[in-house]
Structures are given as structure tokens and as C-alpha cells.
C-alpha positions as CSV (number, residue, x, y, z in Angstrom):
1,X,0.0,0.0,0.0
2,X,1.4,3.3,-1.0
3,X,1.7,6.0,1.4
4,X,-1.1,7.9,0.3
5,X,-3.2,5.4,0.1
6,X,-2.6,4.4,3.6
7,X,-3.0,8.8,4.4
8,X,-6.6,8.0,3.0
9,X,-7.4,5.2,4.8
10,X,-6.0,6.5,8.3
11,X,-7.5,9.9,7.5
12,X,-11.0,7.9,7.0
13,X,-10.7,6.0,10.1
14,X,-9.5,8.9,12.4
15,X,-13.0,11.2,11.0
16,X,-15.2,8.2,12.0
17,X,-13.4,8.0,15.7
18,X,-14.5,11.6,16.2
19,X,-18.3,10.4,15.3
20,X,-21.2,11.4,17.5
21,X,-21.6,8.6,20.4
22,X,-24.6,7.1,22.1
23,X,-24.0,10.0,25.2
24,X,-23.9,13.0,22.0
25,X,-27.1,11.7,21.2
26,X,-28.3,11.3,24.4
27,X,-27.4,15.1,25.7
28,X,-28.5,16.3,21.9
29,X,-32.4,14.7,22.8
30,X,-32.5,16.7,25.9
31,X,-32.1,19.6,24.3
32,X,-35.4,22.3,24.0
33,X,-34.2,24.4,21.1
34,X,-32.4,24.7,17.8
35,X,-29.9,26.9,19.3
36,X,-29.7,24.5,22.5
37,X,-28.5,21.7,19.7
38,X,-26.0,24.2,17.7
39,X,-24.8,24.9,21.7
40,X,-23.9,21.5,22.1
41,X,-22.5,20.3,18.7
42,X,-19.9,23.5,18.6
43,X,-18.8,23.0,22.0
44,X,-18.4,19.4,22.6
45,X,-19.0,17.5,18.9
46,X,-16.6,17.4,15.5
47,X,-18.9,19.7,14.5
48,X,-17.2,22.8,16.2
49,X,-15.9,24.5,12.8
50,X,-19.4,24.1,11.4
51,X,-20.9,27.2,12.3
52,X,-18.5,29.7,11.7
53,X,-19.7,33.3,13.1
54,X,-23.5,32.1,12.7
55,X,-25.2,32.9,16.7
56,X,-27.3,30.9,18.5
57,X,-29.8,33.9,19.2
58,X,-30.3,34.0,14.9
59,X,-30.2,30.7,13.6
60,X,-33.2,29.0,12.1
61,X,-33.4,25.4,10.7
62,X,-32.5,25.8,7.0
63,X,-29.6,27.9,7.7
64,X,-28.9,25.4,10.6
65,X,-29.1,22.3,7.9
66,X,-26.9,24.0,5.3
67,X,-24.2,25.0,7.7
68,X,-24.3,21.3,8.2
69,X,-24.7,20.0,4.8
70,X,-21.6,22.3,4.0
71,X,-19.2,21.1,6.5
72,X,-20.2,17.4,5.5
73,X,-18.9,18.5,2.5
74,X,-15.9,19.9,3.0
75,X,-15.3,17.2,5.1
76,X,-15.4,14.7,2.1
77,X,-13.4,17.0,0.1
78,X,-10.4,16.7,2.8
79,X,-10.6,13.2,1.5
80,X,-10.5,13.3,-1.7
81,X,-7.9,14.9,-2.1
82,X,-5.7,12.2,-0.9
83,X,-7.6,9.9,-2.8
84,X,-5.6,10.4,-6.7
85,X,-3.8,6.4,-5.8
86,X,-7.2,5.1,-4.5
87,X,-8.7,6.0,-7.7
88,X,-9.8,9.5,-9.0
89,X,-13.4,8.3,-10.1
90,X,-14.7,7.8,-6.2
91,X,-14.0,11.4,-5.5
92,X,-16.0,12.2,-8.9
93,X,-18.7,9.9,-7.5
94,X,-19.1,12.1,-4.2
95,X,-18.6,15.4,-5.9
96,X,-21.8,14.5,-8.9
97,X,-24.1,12.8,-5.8
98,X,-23.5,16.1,-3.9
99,X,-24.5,18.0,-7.2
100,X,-27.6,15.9,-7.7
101,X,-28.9,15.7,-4.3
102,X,-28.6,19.5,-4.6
103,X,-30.1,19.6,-7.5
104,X,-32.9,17.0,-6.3
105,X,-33.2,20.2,-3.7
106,X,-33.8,22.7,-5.6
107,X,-36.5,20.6,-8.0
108,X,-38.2,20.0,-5.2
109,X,-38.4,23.2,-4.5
110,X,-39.5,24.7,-7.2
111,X,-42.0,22.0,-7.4
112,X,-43.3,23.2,-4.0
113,X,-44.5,27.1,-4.8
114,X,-42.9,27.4,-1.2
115,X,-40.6,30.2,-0.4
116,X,-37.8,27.5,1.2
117,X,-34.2,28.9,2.4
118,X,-32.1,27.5,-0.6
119,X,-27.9,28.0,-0.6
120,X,-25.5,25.6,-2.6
121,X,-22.3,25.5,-1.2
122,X,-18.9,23.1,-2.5
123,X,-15.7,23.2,-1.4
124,X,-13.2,25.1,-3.4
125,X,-11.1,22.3,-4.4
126,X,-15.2,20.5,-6.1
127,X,-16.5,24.1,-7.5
128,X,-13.7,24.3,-9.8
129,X,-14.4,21.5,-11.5
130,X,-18.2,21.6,-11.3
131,X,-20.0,22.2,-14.8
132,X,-22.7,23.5,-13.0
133,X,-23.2,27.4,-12.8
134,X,-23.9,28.0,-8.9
135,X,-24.9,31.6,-8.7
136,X,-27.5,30.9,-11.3
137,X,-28.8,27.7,-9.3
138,X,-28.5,29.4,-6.3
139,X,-30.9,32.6,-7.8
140,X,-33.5,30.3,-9.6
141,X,-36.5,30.5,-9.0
142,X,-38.5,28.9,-11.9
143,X,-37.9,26.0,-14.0
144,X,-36.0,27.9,-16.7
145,X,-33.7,29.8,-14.8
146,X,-32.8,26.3,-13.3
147,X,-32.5,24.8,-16.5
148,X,-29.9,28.2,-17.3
149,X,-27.5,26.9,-14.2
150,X,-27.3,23.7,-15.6
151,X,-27.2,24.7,-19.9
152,X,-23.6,23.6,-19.1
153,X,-23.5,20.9,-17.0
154,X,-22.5,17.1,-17.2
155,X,-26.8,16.8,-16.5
156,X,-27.7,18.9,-19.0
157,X,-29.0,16.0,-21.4
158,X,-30.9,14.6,-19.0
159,X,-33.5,17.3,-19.3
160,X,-33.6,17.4,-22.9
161,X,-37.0,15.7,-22.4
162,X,-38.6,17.1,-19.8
163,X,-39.7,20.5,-21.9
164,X,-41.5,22.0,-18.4
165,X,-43.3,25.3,-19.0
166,X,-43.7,27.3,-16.3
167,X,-46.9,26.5,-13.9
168,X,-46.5,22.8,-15.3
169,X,-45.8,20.2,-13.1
170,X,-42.0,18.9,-12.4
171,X,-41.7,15.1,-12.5
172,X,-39.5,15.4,-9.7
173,X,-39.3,11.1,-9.0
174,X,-38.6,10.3,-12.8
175,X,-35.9,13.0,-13.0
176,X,-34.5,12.1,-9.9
177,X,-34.3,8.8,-11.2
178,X,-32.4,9.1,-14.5
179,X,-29.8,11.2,-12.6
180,X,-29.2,8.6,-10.0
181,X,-29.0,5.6,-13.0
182,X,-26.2,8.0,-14.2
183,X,-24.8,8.6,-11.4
184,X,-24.1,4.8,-9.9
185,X,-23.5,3.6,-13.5
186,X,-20.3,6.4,-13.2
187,X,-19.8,4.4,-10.3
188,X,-19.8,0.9,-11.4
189,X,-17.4,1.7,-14.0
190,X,-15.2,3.0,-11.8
191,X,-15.4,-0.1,-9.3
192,X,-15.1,-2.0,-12.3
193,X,-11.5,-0.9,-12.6
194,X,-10.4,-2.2,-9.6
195,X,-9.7,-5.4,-8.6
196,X,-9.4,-8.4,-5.7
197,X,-11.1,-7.8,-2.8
198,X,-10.8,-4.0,-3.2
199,X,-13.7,-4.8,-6.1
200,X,-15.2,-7.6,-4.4
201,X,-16.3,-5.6,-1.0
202,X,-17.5,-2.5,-3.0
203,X,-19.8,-4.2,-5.1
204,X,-20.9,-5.8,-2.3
205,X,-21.3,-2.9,-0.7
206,X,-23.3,-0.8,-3.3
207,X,-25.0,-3.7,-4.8
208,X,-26.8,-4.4,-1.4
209,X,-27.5,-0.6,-1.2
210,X,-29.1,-1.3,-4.3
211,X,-31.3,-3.5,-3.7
212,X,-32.4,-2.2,-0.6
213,X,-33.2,0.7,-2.3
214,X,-35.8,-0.9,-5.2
215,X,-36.6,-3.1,-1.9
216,X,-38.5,0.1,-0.4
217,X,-39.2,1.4,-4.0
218,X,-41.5,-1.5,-4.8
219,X,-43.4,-1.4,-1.1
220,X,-43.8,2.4,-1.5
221,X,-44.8,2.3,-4.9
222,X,-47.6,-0.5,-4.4
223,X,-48.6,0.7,-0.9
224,X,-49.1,4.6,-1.7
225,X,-49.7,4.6,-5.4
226,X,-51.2,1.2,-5.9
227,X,-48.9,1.3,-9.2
228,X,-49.0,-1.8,-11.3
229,X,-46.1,-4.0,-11.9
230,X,-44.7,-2.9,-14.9
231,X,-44.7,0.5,-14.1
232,X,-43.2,-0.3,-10.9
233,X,-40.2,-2.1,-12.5
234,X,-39.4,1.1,-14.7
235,X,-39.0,3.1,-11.6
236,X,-36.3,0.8,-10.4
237,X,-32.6,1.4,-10.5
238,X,-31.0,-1.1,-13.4
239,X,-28.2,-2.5,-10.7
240,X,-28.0,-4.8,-7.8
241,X,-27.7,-8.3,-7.0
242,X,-31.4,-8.6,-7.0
243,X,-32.3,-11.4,-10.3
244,X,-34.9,-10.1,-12.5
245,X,-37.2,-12.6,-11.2
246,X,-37.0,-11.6,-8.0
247,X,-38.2,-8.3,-8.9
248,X,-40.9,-8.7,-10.8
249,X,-42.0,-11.7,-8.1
250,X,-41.6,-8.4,-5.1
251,X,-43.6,-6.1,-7.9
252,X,-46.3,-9.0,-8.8
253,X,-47.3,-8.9,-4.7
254,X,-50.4,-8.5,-3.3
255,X,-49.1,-6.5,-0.3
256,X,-46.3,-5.6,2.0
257,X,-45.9,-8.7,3.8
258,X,-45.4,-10.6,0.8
259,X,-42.9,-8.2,-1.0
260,X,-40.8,-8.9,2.5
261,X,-41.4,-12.6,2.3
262,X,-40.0,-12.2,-1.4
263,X,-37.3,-10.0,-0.3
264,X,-36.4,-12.5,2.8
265,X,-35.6,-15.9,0.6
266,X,-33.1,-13.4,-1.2
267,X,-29.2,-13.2,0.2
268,X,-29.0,-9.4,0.4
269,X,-33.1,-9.9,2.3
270,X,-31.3,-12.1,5.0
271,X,-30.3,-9.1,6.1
272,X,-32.9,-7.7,8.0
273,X,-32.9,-10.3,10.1
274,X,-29.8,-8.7,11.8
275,X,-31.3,-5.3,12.1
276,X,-34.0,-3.0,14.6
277,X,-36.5,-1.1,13.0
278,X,-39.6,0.7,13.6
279,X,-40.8,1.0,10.1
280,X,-39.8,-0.4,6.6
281,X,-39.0,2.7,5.0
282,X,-35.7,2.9,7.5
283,X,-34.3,-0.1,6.8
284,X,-32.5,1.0,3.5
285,X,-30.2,3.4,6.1
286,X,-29.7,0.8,8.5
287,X,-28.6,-1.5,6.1
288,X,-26.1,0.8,4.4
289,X,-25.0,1.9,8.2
290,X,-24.4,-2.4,9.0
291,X,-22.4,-2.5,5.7
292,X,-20.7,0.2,6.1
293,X,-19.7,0.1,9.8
294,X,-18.7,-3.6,9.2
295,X,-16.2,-2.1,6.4
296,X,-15.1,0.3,8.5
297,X,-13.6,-2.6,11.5
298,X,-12.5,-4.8,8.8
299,X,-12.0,-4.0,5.7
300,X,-7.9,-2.6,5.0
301,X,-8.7,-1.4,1.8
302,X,-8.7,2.6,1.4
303,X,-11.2,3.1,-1.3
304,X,-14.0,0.7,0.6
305,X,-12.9,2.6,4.2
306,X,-13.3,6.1,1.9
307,X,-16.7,5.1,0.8
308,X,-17.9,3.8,3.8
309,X,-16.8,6.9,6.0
310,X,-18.4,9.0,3.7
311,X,-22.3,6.7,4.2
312,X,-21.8,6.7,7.9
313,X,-21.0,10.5,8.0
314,X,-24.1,11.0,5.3
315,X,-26.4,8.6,8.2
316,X,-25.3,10.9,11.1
317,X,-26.2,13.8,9.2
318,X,-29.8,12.7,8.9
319,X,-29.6,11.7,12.8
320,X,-28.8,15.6,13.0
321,X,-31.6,16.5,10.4
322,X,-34.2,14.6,12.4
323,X,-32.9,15.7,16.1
324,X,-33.7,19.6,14.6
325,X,-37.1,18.7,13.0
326,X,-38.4,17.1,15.9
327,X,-36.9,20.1,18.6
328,X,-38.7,22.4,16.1
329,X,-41.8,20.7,16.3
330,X,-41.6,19.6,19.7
331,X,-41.9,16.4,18.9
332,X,-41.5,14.0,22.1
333,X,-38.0,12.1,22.2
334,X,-39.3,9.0,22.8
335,X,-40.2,9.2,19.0
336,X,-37.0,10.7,18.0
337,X,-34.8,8.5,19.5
338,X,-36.2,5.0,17.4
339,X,-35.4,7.1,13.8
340,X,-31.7,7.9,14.8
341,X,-29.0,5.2,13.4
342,X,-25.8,4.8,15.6
């Protein structure tokens, strides 16, 4: 293992010691206010250079979850830059997934007619190399001007057929989807150039995310929509481990219960078995957080500690999200504390 390669991997594993533990979340549940929270993450969490000047007194929740959403950032971007040996395409994966959940953002939006608190932030060493056109993202506010931001971009070709005028609805799901099918096929090609167990964990790792992911697809599809099977099947991402069959058996079911049976007599299902949940729309994270913690402890390769790192710092950012929502609603932490993943 080169030296750098080693930098990444010790660099990875260092970041995750300095994680939020079980006591963080316990004082963080206790707390009765957004600025309580920010309180306690800048003077006892990783989190202390994440709010810069902001105050307590003046912060609200969507500046709160961008000062977050930011730092995460940066935070991958202090790993990629070691990351040139591990292989240049993973830092190219987590630069284009931050652009499209961003993006994703500012669809749904727009979508919304609601005036939301909207800022999109990379690191300097990702915004040079972004074809995206930030200030104009940042300004849109209709579907035009967001089309503008992006006349440039690497996404721009995706939206050749969605000709939206304004007023007209924006199919945020479908385009969502076509930018994620890009996005982890970017991905499996670049997997796809490693080899050994390097190449053997991380398609473990990201085809089980995968199918996981059309997992809750298929129940939310049938149980909300009450979609039929073939259009089910085209709202599914092309990857995974999952056998056509399968799939079409999970999409062919006549309810919940026997999508999970389905799911259950597959080798990526056996997995729930080995994991707590309160409801089957969370057990997509808490798979990815079993994966990727396991990786984490055992695996000694840099790219698959990189990756994993990277999941299990996007998971405790959604703890954070969730801890903020429910002080702001003053929602009780005995239903809080179930949703968090640690």
C-alpha cells in the first residue's frame, strides 16, 4: 500500500473516531431548542468549525441544515484529495451525488411554490471543477432559470426531455431517477477498474445498497400509489444483486408482507434479520450503516474505508436533520430516538 493510500485510509478511520456517540445523542435529545443543539454540537462535537460566526440567538433550521450540509462536504473533500492512488473516479462519485442531491433540492423546490431557504455551497477544491453554474442555481427560481444553471453541465442531457413550462408540473421522481442511474452507473465503472477484494467488497457494498433501495421502491410504490407492476419495474434502478425474477415476483405482490417474504428468501433480504426497525421505510439506512460500519472494522482497503466513511457520516447527518425537525416541532424524544442510526 502506498503512502497515500494508507494517508486516505487512516484519515477515513481517524474522522469516523471523532463520530457522534450514544451519550452526543443522548445530551442532543435533551435539548429544547435549535440553538440549544447548535450549543452543544460546537462545544463538545466534530462539528465545532461548522458554524462559523452564525449565533445561536439568529439561527433558524435551514440555515442550521446548510451550515451542516456544508461542513459534511468539506469534510469529504479533505478526503478526496488524498484519494488520486485510490482511484480518482470515487472522488468524482461524491462530488456528482453532492450536485444531484442538490439539485434533487432545488427541484423539489421549485415544485413546492414554497418560499424554502435555498444555498449551494462546495468546497473550493469540487466548485472548480463543477460544470454546473452555482450563482444561477442558487438565484433560480422557476424551471427555466434552473435549466440556465445547468445549460452547461455534465446533467444537461438529462433534461432534454422534460420540456417543463412554467406552472406545469415537475416530474421530480422520474428525474430524480435518470440522474441517479447515471450517477451509480459512473460508479460501477469505476469499481469496475479495480480489482481483488478492493472490487469484491464495494460491489458488495453498493449492490446491497441497491437492492435495498428498489426493496422500499417496490413497497412504497404498491402501498401509496397502488402502481401496477410494470410501471413499478421502470422506476427501479437497473443495478444490484437482486435477479430479475425476484423483482418482478416483489412487484407481482399482493401486499407488503409478501414483497418482505419475497425479499427475505433473497441473500442481500437475510439481512434484515440482523437489524432493529420501527418502520420499513428505515431499513434501507440501516442497512447501508451495517455495511458500512462492518467495512469500517475490517476492511484494510482505502477506497471501501473512503466510501464507507463517507455513508456513515451521510447517516449521522440525517440523525442531525431529524434531532432539529423534531426540537422544532416539539416532537417527544421518545419518537425521535427509534429514527436515529448509531
Amino acid at each position: 500500500m502506498s503512502e497515500v493510500s494508507y494517508a486516505v485510509l487512516t484519515r477515513a478511520k481517524a474522522k469516523y473516531g471523532k463520530r457522534l456517540k450514544e451519550n452526543d445523542y443522548k445530551n442532543l435529545l435533551e435539548c429544547d431548542s435549535i440553538a440549544e443543539v447548535m450549543t452543544y454540537l460546537k462545544s463538545n462535537t466534530h462539528y465545532s468549525k461548522a458554524f462559523g460566526e452564525a449565533n445561536e440567538r439568529d439561527i433558524h433550521r435551514g440555515l442550521f441544515e446548510f451550515l451542516l450540509r456544508q461542513y459534511i462536504t468539506y469534510e469529504f473533500d479533505t478526503i478526496c484529495r488524498y484519494e488520486l492512488t485510490v482511484g480518482e473516479g470515487f472522488s468524482k462519485f461524491i462530488a456528482h451525488q453532492t450536485e444531484i442531491n442538490e439539485i434533487v433540492r432545488v427541484l423539489t423546490i421549485l415544485s413546492s411554490d414554497k418560499d424554502n431557504y435555498f444555498s449551494f455551497t462546495l468546497p473550493e477544491h469540487m466548485a472548480k471543477n463543477t460544470s454546473i453554474d452555482l450563482e444561477l442555481l442558487e438565484k433560480a427560481t422557476n424551471y427555466q432559470e434552473f435549466l440556465q444553471a445547468l445549460e452547461h453541465s455534465n446533467y444537461r442531457f438529462i433534461f432534454e426531455d422534460y420540456k417543463i413550462k412554467d406552472g406545469d408540473a415537475i416530474s421530480v421522481s422520474e428525474i430524480e431517477d435518470k440522474l441517479y442511474t447515471n450517477l451509480y452507473n459512473e460508479l460501477f465503472d469505476t469499481i469496475n477498474l479495480t480489482d481483488g477484494v478492493e472490487k469484491s467488497e464495494l460491489l458488495d457494498l453498493y449492490n446491497t445498497i441497491i437492492d435495498y433501495e428498489n426493496f422500499i421502491r417496490i413497497i412504497r410504490l404498491k402501498k401509496y400509489y397502488n402502481a401496477e407492476p410494470e410501471l413499478i419495474m421502470k422506476h427501479l434502478l437497473p443495478f444490484g444483486s437482486l435477479k430479475d425474477k425476484k423483482l418482478k415476483d416483489m412487484c407481482k405482490a399482493e401486499n407488503s408482507a409478501a414483497v418482505f417474504s419475497v425479499m427475505s428468501s433473497t441473500k442481500s433480504g437475510n439481512l434484515i434479520k440482523k437489524i432493529d426497525y420501527s418502520y420499513a421505510g428505515g431499513i434501507p439506512m440501516r442497512i447501508k450503516y451495517l455495511k458500512a460500519r462492518k467495512n469500517i472494522y475490517l476492511s484494510d482497503s482505502p477506497a471501501t474505508i473512503m466510501m464507507s466513511y463517507i455513508i456513515l457520516s451521510e447517516i449521522e447527518l440525517m440523525n442531525l436533520i431529524c434531532i432539529i425537525e423534531g426540537v422544532r416541532y416539539d416532537v417527544d424524544k421518545e419518537q425521535i430516538k427509534p429514527l436515529l442510526i448509531y
